[in-house]
C-alpha positions in Angstrom: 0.0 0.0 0.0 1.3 3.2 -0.8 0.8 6.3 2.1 -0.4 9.5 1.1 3.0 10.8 2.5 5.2 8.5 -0.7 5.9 6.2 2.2 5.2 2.2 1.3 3.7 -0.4 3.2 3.1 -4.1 3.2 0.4 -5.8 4.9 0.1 -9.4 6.0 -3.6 -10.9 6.6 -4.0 -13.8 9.0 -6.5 -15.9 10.6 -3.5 -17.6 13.3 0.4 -17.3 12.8 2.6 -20.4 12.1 5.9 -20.0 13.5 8.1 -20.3 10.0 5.6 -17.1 8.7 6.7 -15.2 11.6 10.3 -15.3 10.9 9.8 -14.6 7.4 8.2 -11.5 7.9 11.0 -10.6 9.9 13.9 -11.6 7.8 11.5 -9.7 5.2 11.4 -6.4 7.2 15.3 -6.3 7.7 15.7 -6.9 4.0 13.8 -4.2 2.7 12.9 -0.4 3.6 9.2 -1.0 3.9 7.1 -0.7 6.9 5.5 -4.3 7.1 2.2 -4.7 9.0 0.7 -7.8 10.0 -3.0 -8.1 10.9 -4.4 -11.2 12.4 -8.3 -12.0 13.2 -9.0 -12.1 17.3 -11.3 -15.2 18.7 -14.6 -13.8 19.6 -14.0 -14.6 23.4 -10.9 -12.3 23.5 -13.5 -9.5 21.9 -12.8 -10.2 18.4 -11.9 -7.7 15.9 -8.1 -7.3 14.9 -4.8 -7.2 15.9 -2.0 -5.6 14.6 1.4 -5.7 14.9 4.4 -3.6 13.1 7.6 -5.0 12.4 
């Protein structure tokens, strides 16, 4: 996604987080002079909604 402001982002969609897809963001994020966001769906009896987290 590109920012009003020029700036770029990548975003990451996911229903649960396997431990491999993790790291790869990561390695991902040092590689490359993006801002990489990761959204992942909440279980309705933590509230629901979304989570987000910036690497």
């Amino acid at each position: 996604m590109m920012r009003s402001d020029g700036t770029m982002e990548m975003h990451e969609v996911k229903g649960f987080w396997q431990d491999d897809a993790r790291v790869k963001i990561k390695v991902a994020a040092d590689m490359y002079p993006l801002k990489f966001i990761a959204v992942k769906r909440q279980a309705k009896k933590n509230g629901g909604g979304w989570s987000i987290e910036e690497f």
